[in-house]
C-alpha positions, 0 to 999 in steps of 0.5 A: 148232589143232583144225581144223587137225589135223582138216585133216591127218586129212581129207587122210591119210584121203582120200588113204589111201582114192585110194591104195588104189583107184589101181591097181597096175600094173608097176612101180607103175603108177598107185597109185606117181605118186597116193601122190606126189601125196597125199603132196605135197597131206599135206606142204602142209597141214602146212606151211601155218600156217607162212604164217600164223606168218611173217606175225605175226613180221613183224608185232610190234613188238619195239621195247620189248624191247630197251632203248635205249644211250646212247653213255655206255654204248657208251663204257663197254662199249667201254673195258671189252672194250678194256681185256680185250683190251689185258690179253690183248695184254699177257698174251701178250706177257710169256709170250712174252718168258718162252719166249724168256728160256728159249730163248735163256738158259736162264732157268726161267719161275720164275727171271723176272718180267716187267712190260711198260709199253704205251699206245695211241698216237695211232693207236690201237695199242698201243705199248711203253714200257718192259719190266721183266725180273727175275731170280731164283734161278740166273738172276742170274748171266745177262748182263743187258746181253746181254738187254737189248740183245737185247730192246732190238733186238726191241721197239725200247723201253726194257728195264730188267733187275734182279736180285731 
């Protein structure tokens, strides 16, 4: 390091001294293209251990900093993020119901409880089974054939209405 930052300073200095010597002329003259040069030759030597450091990154051997995965544990992990996501499908789908039930109702989101029954076909996309709609409050008194029939047609599942 010590020779390095002692490199820097030789060049700095000996290009300060050409560039004092180099003559001015119109329009810069000579000392304008010899300043380029110096500073060209400056950036150069600063950059120059970056060689060096590139070829020891290529050189180590990162193999026992990161463990080894089971496909034991792939299978965890991918159950584990699969499951989220499956929750947030869910999740999304019974607040859209609830901003439909509003739309087309009037049904309050409070008035209304939602529970969706969904698995993972065959295929591996999720399927729904049944969707359970509650109602509550002033909302009991909402046709439930009619949400039944109208959701029905939507999801092409089994919709179970129930007053609470």
């Amino acid at each position: 390091m010590k020779s390095y930052i002692i490199s820097i300073i030789c060049v700095g200095v000996i290009g300060s001294i050409i560039s004092l010597i180099a003559p001015d002329g119109e329009g810069g003259g000579l000392g304008k293209h010899v300043r380029l040069a110096v500073g060209c030759v400056l950036v150069l030597t600063c950059v120059s251990p970056l060689g060096e450091l590139i070829e020891g990154i290529r050189g180590l051997d990162l193999s026992g900093l990161v463990p080894d995965v089971n496909e034991g544990a792939i299978e965890e992990y991918e159950s584990i993020f699969g499951n989220s996501y499956e929750a947030a499908e869910l999740s999304s789908l019974k607040e859209g119901i609830a901003a439909m039930l509003g739309e087309r109702y009037g049904i309050a989101r409070e008035d209304c409880e939602i529970r969706v029954v969904a698995d993972r076909g065959a295929s591996g996309i999720l399927e729904l089974k049944r969707i359970f709609i509650t109602l509550y409050g002033s909302a009991i008194w909402k046709d439930t054939g009619e949400i039944e029939r109208y959701f029905g047609g939507l999801f092409d599942c089994e919709i179970v209405t129930a007053i609470g």
